[in-house]
C-alpha positions as CSV (number, residue, x, y, z in Angstrom):
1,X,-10.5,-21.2,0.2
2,X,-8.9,-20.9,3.7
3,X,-5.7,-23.4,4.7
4,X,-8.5,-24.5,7.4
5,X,-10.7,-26.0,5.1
6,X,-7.9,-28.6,3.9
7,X,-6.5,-31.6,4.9
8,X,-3.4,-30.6,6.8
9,X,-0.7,-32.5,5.0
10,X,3.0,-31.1,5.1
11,X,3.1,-28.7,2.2
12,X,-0.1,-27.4,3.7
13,X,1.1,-27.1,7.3
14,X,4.3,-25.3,5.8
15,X,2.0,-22.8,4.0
16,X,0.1,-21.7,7.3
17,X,3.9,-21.9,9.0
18,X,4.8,-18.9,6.3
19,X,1.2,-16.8,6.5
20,X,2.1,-17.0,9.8
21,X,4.9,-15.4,9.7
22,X,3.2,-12.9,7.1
23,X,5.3,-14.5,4.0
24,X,3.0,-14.4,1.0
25,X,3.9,-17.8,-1.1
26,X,4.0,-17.3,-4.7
27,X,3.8,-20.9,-6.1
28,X,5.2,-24.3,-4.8
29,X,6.5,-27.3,-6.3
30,X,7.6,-30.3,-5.0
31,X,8.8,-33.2,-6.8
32,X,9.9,-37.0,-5.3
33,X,12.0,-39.4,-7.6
34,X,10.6,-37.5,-10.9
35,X,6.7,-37.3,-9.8
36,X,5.8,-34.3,-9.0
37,X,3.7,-34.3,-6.0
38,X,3.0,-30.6,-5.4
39,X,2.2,-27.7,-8.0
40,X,0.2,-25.0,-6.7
41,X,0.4,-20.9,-7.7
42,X,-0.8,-17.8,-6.0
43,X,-2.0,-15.7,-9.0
44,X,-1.5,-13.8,-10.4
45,X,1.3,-15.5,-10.0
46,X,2.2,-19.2,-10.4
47,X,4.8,-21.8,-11.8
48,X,4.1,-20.6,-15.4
49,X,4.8,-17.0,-14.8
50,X,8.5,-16.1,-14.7
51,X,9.4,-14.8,-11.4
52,X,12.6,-12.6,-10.4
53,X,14.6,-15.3,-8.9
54,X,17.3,-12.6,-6.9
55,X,20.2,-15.0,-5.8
56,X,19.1,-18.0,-7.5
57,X,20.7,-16.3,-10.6
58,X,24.3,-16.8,-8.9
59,X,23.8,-20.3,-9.1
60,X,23.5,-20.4,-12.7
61,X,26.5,-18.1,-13.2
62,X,28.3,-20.6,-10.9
63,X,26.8,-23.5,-13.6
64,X,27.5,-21.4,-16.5
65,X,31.5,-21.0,-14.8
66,X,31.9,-24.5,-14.2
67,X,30.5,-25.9,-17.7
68,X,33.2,-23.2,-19.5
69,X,35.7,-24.9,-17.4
70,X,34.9,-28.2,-18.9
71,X,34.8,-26.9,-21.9
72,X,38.4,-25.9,-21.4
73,X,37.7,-21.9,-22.2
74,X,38.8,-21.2,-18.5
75,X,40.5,-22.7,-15.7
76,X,39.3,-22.5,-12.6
77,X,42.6,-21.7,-10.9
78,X,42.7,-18.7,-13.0
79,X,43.6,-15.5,-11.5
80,X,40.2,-13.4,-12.6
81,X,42.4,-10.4,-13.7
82,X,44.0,-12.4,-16.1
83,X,40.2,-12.4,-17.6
84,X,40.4,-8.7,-17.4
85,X,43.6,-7.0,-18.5
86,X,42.3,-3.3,-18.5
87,X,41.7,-3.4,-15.2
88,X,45.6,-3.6,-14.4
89,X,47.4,-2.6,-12.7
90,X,45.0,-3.5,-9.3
91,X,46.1,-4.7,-5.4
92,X,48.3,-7.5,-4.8
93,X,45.5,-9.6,-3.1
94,X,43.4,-8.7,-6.6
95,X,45.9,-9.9,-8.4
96,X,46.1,-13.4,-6.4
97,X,42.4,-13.7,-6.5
98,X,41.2,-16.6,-8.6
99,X,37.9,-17.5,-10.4
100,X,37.5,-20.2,-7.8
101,X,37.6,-18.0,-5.0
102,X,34.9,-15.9,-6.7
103,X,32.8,-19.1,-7.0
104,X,33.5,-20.3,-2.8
105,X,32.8,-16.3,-1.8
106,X,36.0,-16.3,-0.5
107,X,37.1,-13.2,-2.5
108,X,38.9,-10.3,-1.0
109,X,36.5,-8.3,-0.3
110,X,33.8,-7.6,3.2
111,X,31.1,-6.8,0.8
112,X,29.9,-6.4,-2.7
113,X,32.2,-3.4,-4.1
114,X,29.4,-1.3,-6.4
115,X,26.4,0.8,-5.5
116,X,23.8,0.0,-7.5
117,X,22.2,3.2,-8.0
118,X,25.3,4.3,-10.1
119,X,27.7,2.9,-13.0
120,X,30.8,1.5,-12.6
121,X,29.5,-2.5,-11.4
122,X,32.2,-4.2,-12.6
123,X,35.3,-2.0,-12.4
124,X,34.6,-1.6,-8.6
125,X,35.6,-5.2,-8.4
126,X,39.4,-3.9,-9.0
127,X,39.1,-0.5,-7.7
128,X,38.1,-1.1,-4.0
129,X,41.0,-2.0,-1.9
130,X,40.9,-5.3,-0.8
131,X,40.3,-6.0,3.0
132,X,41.6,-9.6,3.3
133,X,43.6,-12.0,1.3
134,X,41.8,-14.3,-0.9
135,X,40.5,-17.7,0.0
136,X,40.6,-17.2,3.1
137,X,37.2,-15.6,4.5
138,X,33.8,-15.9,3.5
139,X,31.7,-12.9,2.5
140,X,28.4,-13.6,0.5
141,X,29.6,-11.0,-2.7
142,X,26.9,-9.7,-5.2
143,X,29.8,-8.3,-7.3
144,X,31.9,-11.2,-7.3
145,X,28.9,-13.0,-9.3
146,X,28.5,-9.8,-11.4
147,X,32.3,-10.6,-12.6
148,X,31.7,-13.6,-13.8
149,X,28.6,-13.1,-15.4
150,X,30.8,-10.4,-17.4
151,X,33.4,-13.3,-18.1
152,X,30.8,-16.2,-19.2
153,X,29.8,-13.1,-21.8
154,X,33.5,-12.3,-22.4
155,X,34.3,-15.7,-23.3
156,X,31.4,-16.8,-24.7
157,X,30.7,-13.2,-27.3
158,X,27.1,-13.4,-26.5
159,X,24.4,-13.1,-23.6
160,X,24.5,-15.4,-20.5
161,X,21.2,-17.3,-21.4
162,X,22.5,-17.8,-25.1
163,X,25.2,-20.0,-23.7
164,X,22.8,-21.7,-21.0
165,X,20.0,-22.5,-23.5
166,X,21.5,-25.0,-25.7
167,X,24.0,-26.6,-22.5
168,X,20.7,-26.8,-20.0
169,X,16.8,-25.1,-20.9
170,X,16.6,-26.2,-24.7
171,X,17.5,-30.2,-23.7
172,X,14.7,-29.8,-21.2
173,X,12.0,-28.2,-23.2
174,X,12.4,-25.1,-21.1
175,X,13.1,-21.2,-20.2
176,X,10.8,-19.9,-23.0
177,X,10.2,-16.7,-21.1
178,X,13.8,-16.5,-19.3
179,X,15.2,-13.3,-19.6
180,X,18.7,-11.8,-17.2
181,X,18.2,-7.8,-16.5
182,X,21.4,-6.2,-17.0
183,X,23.6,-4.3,-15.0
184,X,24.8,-0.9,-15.9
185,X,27.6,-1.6,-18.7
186,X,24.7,-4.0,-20.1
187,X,25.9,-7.2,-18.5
188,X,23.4,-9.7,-17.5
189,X,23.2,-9.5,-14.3
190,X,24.1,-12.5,-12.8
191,X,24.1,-12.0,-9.4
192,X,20.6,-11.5,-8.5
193,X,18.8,-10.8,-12.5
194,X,17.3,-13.8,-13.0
195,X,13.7,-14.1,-14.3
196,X,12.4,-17.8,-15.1
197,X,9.4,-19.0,-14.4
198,X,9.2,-21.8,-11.3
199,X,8.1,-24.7,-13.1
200,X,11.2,-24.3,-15.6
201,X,13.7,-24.8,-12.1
202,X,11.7,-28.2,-11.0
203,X,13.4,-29.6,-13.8
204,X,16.9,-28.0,-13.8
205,X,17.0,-29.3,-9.6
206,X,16.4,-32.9,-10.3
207,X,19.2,-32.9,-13.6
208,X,21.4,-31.9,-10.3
209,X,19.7,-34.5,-8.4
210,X,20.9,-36.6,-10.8
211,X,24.3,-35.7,-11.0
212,X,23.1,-34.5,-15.0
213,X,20.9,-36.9,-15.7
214,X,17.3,-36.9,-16.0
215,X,14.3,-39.1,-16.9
216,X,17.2,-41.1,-18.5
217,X,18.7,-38.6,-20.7
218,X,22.1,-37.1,-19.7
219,X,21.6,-33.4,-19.6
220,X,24.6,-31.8,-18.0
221,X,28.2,-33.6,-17.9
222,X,28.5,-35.4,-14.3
223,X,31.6,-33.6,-13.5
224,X,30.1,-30.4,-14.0
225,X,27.4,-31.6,-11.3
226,X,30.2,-32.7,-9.1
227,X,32.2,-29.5,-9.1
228,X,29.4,-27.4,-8.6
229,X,27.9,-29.3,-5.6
230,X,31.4,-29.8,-4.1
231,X,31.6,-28.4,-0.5
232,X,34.2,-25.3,-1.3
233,X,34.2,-23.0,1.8
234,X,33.0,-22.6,5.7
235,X,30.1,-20.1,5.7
236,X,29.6,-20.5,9.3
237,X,30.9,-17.3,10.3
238,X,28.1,-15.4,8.6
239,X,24.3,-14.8,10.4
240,X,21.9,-15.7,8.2
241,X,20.5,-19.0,10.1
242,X,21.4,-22.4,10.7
243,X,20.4,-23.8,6.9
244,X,22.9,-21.6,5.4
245,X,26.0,-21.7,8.0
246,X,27.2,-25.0,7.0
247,X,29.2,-24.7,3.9
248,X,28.9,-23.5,0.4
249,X,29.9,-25.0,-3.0
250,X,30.3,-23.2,-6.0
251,X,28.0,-20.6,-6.2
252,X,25.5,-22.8,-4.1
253,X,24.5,-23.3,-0.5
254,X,24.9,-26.5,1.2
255,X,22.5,-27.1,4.2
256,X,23.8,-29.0,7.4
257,X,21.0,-31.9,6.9
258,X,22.4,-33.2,3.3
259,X,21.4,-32.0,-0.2
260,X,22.0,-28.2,-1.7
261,X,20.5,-24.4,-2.5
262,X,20.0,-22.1,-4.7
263,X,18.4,-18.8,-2.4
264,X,17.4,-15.5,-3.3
265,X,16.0,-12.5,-1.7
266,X,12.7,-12.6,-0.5
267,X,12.1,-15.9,-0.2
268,X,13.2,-17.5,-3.5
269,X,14.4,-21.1,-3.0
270,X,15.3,-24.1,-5.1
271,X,16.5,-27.1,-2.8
272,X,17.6,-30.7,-4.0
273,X,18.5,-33.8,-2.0
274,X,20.0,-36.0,-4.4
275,X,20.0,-38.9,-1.6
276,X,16.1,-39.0,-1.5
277,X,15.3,-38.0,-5.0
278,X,13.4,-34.8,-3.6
279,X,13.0,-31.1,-5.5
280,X,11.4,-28.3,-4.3
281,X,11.0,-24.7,-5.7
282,X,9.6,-21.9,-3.7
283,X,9.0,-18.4,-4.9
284,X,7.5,-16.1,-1.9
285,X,7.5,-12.5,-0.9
286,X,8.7,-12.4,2.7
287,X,9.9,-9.0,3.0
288,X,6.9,-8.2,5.7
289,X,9.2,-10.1,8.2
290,X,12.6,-9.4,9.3
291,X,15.0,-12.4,8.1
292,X,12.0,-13.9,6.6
293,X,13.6,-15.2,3.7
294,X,16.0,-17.3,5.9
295,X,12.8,-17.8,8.0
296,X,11.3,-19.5,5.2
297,X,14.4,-21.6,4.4
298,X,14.3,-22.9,8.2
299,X,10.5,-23.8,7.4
300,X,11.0,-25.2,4.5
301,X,13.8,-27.9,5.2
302,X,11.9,-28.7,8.2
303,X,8.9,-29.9,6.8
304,X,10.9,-31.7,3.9
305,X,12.7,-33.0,6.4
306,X,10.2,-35.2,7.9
307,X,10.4,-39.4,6.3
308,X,8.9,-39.1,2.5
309,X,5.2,-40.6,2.4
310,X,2.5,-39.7,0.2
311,X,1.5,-36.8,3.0
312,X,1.9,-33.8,0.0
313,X,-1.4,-32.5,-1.4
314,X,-3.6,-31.3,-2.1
315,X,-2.5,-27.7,-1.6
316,X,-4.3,-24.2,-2.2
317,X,-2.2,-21.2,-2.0
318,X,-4.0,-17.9,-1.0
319,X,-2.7,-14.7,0.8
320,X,-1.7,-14.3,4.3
321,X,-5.1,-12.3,5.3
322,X,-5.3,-10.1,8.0
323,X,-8.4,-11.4,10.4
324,X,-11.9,-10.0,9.8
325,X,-15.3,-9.6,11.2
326,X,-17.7,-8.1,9.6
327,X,-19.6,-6.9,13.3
328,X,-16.4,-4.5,13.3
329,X,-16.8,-2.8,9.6
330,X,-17.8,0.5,9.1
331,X,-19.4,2.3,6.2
332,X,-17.4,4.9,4.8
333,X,-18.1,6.5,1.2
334,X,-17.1,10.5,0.5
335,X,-13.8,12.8,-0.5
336,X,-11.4,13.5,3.3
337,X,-9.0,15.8,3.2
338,X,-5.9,15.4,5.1
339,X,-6.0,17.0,8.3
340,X,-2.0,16.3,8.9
341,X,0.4,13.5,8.0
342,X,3.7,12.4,6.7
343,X,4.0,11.9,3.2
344,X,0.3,11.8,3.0
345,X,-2.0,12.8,0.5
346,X,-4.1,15.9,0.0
347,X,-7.2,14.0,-0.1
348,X,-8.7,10.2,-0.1
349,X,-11.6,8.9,-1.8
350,X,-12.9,6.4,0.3
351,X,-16.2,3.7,-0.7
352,X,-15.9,0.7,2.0
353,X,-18.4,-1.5,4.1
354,X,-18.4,-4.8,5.3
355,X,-17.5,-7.0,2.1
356,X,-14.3,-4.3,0.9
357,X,-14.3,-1.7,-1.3
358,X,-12.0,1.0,-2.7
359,X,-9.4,3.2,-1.4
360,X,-8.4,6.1,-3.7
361,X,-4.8,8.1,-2.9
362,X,-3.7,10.6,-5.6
363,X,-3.3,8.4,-8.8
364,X,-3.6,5.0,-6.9
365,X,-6.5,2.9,-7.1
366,X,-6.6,-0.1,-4.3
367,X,-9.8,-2.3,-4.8
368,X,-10.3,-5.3,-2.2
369,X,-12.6,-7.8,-0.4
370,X,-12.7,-9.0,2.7
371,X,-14.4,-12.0,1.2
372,X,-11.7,-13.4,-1.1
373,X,-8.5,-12.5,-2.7
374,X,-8.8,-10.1,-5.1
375,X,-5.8,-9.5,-8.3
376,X,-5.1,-6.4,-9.3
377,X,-2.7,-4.4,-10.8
378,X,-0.2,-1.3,-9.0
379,X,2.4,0.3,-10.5
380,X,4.6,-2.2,-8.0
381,X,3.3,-4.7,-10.5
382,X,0.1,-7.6,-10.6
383,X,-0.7,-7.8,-6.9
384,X,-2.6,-10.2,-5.0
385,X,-4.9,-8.2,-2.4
386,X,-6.4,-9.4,0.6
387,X,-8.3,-7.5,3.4
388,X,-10.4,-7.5,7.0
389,X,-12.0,-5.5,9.8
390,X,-9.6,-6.4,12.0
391,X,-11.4,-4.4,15.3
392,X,-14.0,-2.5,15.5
393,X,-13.6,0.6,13.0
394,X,-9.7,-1.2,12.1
395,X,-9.6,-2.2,8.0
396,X,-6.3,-4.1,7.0
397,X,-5.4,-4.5,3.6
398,X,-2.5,-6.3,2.2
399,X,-1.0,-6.5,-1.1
400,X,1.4,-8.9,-2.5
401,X,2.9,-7.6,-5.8
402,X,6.0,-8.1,-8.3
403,X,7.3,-6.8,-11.1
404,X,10.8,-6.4,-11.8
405,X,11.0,-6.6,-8.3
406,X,8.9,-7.7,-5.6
407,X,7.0,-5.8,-3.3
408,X,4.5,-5.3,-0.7
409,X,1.6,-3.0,0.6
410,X,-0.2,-2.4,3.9
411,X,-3.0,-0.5,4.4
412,X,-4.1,0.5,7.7
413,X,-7.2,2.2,8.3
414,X,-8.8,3.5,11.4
415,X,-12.3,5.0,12.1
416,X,-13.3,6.6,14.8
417,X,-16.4,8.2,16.4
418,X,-15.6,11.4,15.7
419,X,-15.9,11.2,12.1
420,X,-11.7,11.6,11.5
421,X,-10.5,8.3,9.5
422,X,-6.2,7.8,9.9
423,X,-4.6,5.5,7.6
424,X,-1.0,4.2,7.9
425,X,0.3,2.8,3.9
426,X,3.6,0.3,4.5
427,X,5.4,-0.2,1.0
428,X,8.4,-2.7,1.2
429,X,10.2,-4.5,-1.2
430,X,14.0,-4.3,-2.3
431,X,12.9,-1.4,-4.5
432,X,9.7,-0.6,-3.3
433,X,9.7,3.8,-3.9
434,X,9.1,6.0,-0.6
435,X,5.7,7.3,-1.8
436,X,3.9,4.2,-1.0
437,X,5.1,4.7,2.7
438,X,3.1,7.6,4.7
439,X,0.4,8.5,7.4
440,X,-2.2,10.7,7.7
441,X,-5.3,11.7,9.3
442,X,-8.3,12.9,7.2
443,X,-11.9,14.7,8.1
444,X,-14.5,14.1,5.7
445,X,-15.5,16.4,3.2
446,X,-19.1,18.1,2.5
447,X,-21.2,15.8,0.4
């Protein structure tokens, strides 16, 4: 069903905002003093199915930090190496560094210390020379959150999720299919490994909401709440829009209208105001756009932003789709072999008309329809397809996947007179392999 069929209420209008932009939404939930007012998926995707998370997992590193705190298993004042004695002897500014700096992203490094095509994630932490003393700058650090995922499972002798579940999923009934990957010394990796599925963090926002309580039942300590919402350091200084300039808590980010973030990569978002008892949870794959994740933050807080009503629903999430009209389809059905390219295959099996069809490109199968979204499954993972004649002889196709990571595919295709079909294949995605990116022009072969 197209957005334009629908009541345009705000959820709705912020879905259109996003295919605007070419940001695929992967499910949406929206919840106002405990109702939910908005649950909607994409599929194959949807609020049941876990979904990497990216980021979001720092904030539940940050939670699990906090809680060990209260517990009395760590200080928050503590120097970090103090956590890790092998690591010493290390720099002076290492040495001063404390778990709380970790925590603000004020550590003492300009960027996250390890390359994560090799071993070796957390010992960079101490190896690289600092550049700055800590607590004093902030620097958004993936490796800083990858430390203290190592000392929650230090401390703790077990994974990060078997000290979360009974402390936060098991009280609410949830995280069945959560699961952390791991980094390469087989800690979880808690600064971007989170998988949970996006009805499970509806839940988990509103306990935060409620400074740990929920539906009545206390869930989390309140000072735990406190300390992990309080406003810690100035992130102003970094570029990665208004929403996430104005400060940041403990492993959280705290927007400049009120209320607090959890934000991952490609468009995974989990905001709370506690003042107007509103959740939301947004999973999305917006790496077609540049920025589009913070894009979609901006969007986001703007329509939430408008006075509460009962303006929510209903809303019907489908893929951005490129524009079609079927007076600009051709039909194409044979075997073309590549006359030159980049990257390109030898050959393409082509069957398409009007309504869709198939594209075949060495062991890749890509069926769509220009009539409605079709699922299917890529080695990038279950997609969600979508496709048009965009001009005349001009098929786009456009492919929303995930699997450990999250990924997209465009297809460009262009006919012309002469017989010669060129196609154009985009693959993006934080790990997204070169192959699905190449060009190519192709005659057709004899029947």
């Amino acid at each position: 069903m197209s957005v334009t069929t629908l009541a345009v209420n705000r959820m709705q209008r912020f879905v259109a905002q996003a295919h605007a932009a070419d940001i695929a939404i992967h499910s949406l939930e929206v919840s106002v003093a405990g109702r939910t007012v908005v649950r909607a998926g994409l599929a194959p995707f949807g609020p049941d199915r876990p979904h990497r998370l990216y980021s979001v997992a720092k904030s539940f590193t940050g939670l699990a930090i906090v809680l060990l705190a209260e517990e009395g298993r760590l200080a928050l004042e503590d120097p970090i190496i103090d956590h890790f004695p092998e690591m010493a002897p290390v720099h002076p500014w290492l040495a001063a560094t404390r778990i709380d700096d970790m925590l603000a992203m004020t550590g003492p490094h300009s960027r996250t210390t390890y390359d994560a095509d090799r071993g070796g994630w957390l010992e960079s932490y101490f190896r690289v020379t600092p550049t700055h003393r800590p607590g004093t700058l902030f620097t958004y650090d993936t490796s800083a959150s990858y430390v203290l995922s190592a000392l929650v499972e230090r401390l703790t002798g077990g994974r990060m999720l078997g000290y979360l579940r009974p402390r936060l999923f098991e009280p609410l009934g949830i995280g069945a299919g959560a699961r952390f990957l791991s980094g390469p010394e087989g800690i979880s990796h808690g600064g971007s490994g989170l998988f949970l599925a996006p009805g499970d963090l509806l839940p988990i926002a509103e306990v935060l909401n409620g400074r740990g309580m929920r539906s009545g039942s206390r869930i989390l300590p309140e000072r735990v709440v406190d300390r992990l919402l309080e406003d810690r350091s100035d992130a102003g200084t970094q570029t990665w829009g208004a929403p996430l300039k104005a400060g940041y808590g403990r492993q959280v980010w705290l927007p400049a209208g009120g209320g607090w973030l959890m934000f991952g990569l490609g468009g995974q978002i989990v905001f709370g105001d506690p003042r107007r008892e509103i959740a939301a949870v947004v999973t999305a794959d917006a790496t077609a756009l540049a920025s589009g994740d913070q894009r979609l933050v901006e969007m986001l807080l703007a329509v939430l932003s408008d006075p509460l009503d009962d303006d929510w629903g209903p809303v019907v999430l489908t893929p951005p789709t490129p524009p079609h009209d079927a007076g600009n389809a051709r039909v194409l059905r044979g075997t073309y072999a590549l006359i030159s390219g980049e990257g390109a295959p030898e050959t393409l099996r082509i069957d398409l008309d009007a309504a869709g069809g198939v594209l075949v490109a060495d062991a890749v199968t890509l069926p769509f329809s220009t009539r409605q979204q079709t699922t299917l499954s890529l080695t990038l993972g279950a997609g969600a397809a979508s496709a048009g004649w965009s001009a005349p002889g001009v098929l786009d196709v456009r492919v929303s996947a995930a699997a450990d990571d999250i990924a997209l595919l465009r297809v460009r295709l262009v006919a012309t007179d002469d017989g010669v079909v060129t196609v154009m294949s985009q693959g993006s995605g934080p790990a997204t392999a070169p192959e699905w990116t190449w060009r190519g022009s192709y005659s057709p072969l004899p029947a």
